[in-house]
N, C-alpha and C positions, 0 to 999 in steps of 0.2 A: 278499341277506343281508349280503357284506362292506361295503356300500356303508352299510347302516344302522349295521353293527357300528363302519364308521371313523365315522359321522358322529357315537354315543355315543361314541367317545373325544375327538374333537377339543372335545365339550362339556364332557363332563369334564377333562381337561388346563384350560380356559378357566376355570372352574369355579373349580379348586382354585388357580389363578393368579390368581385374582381379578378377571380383564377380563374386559371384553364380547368374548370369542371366539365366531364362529358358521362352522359349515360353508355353504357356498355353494355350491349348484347353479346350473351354466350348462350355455349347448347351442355347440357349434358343429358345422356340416354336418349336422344332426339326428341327433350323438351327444351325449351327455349326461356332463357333468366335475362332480368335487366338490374344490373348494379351502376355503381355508381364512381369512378376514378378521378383523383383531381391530385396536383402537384406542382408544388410552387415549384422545383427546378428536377431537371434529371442527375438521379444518383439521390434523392433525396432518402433517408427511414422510410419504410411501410409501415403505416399502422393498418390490418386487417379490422373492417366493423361489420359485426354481423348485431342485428337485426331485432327489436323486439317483434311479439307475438304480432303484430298490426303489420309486419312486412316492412319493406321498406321503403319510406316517406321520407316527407321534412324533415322529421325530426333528426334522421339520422344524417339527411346531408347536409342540415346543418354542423352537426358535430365536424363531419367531416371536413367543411369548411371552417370550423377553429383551429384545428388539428394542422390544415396547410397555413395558416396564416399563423404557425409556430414551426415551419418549417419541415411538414410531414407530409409525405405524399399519405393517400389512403384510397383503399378499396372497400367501397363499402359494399357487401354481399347480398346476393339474391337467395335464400332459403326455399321459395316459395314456388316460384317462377314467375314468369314474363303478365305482367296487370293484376298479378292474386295480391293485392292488398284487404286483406277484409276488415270488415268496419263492425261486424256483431260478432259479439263473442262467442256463439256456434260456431261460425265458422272459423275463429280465432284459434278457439281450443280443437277444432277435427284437424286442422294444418298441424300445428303445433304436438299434436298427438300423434299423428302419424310420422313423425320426425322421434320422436322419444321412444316411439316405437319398431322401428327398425333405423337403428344405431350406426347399421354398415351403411344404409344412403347418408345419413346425417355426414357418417364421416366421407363421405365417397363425396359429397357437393361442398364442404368445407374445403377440402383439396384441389375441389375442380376452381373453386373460386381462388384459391390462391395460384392458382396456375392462370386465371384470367389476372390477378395482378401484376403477375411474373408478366404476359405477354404485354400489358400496358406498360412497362416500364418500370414494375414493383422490384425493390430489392427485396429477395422474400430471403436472401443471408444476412439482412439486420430489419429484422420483422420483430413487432409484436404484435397478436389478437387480443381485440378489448369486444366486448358484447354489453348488452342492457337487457336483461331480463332474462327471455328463452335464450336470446343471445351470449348472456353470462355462460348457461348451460352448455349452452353450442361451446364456449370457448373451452371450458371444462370438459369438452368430450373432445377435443383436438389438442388439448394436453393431455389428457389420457393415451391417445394414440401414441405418442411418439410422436408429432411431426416435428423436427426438428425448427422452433422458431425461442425466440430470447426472451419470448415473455408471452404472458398469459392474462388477461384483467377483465374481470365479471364487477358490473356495476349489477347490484339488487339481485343477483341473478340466481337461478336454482343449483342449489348447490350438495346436491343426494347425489353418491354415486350408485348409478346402476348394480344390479346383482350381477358379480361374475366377473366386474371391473375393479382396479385399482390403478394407483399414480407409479407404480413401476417402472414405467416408460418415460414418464416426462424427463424432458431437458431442459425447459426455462425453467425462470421463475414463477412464481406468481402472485396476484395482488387482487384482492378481495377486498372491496367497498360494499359495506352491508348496512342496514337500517335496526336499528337495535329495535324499530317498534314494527318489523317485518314482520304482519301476520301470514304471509303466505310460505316465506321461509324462515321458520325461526332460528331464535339462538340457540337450542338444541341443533337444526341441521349445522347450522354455523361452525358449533363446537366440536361436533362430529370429525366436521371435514378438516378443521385443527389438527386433531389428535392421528386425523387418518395420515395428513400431509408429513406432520413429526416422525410418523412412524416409517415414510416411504423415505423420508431423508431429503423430500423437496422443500427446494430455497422457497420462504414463503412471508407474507406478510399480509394481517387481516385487522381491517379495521372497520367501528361500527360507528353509527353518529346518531346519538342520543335524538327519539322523538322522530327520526326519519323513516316512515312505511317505505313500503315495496314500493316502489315507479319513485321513488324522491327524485332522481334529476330533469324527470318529464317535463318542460317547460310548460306552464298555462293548465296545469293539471290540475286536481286538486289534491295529489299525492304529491305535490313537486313540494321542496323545503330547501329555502333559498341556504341557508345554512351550509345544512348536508352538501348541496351539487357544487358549492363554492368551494368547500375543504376537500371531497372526494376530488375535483376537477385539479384542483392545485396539485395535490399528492400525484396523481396520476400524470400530470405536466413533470412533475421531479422524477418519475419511475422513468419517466421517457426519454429523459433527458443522462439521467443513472445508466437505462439500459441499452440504447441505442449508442452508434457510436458517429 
């Protein structure tokens, strides 16, 4: 039942936006994900959106939906699987843990979703993944792999790398939008991952915006600071615009 319920909003959302928005069912290890694909034209950028801690909702297809109506196709990804949206933080943080905690599925369903982009129609040879939160992380653990995409962008998102990890492998760039009054990641992890990126030699660029906690671009929050999501969203329109071709 929730799995239908989100797949009538993401069509409605698409709907009243005006694209061709459609939910997308895939399988990986013979469980079953529902994402979310929309594209103002074929041959359009991929932006890849993966997901805060809550799964994937409104909120992200609506991004999605500003993102095509600049010209971008996107896939927004399924972490979770098919109806797991959870609503209490238990169950927020057991998903979300058991993702941080074995790294090889995290990266194994990042891959398989950009393989379900590719079969929608995603250019994933002028791609960039953007995330929100867990999702920041997620994007920073698919820049660590290697996968070969043109860019990288974590809003708010956790930014520790794992033990045993470094940026060695990446090939984009990347672009970090952080909240300089983030108590969940601070300006210590922040500076961290500065000084780690300087040392790996990746192309990088991090900015912070005064007064904005953790979840700033969450519309209707009361972490949201209209401020912050108006200058990160613009910078990040210019990255896309810089990086894609």
């Amino acid at each position: 039942m929730k799995s239908v319920l989100l797949f009538c909003t993401l069509l409605l959302l698409a709907t009243k936006a005006g694209a061709a928005g459609q939910a997308v069912t895939y399988s990986f290890a013979e469980e079953r994900f529902e994402g979310f694909f929309v594209s103002p034209a074929p041959g359009a950028p991929l932006v890849l959106l993966i997901h805060d801690w809550d799964g994937l909702n409104d909120y992200e297809v609506q991004r999605a939906e500003m993102l095509a109506s600049m010209g971008y196709a996107v896939f927004a990804a399924d972490l979770f699987g098919q109806g797991l949206r959870p609503t209490a933080l238990e169950d927020r943080r057991r998903l979300t843990n058991a993702l941080y905690q074995d790294r090889a599925r995290l990266r194994a369903l990042l891959q398989r979703a950009l393989d379900t982009a590719e079969q929608q129609g995603g250019k994933v040879d002028n791609a960039v993944a953007m995330g929100y939160c867990f999702g920041g992380a997620a994007v920073l653990e698919l820049a660590r792999s290697g996968t070969d995409l043109k860019g990288f962008v974590s809003f708010h998102g956790g930014l520790t790398t794992p033990a045993g990890q470094d940026y060695g492998r990446t090939r984009g760039s990347l672009l970090i939008l952080h909240g300089t009054a983030d108590s969940s990641v601070t300006m210590d992890h922040f500076a961290a991952l500065a000084v780690e990126l300087e040392k790996a030699g990746v192309r990088h660029e991090m900015i912070t915006y005064g007064g904005a906690p953790h979840g700033f671009t969450v519309f209707d929050s009361d972490h949201y600071r209209r401020d912050a999501d108006e200058k990160s969203w613009q910078r990040f329109r210019d990255y896309l615009a810089e990086t894609l071709r």
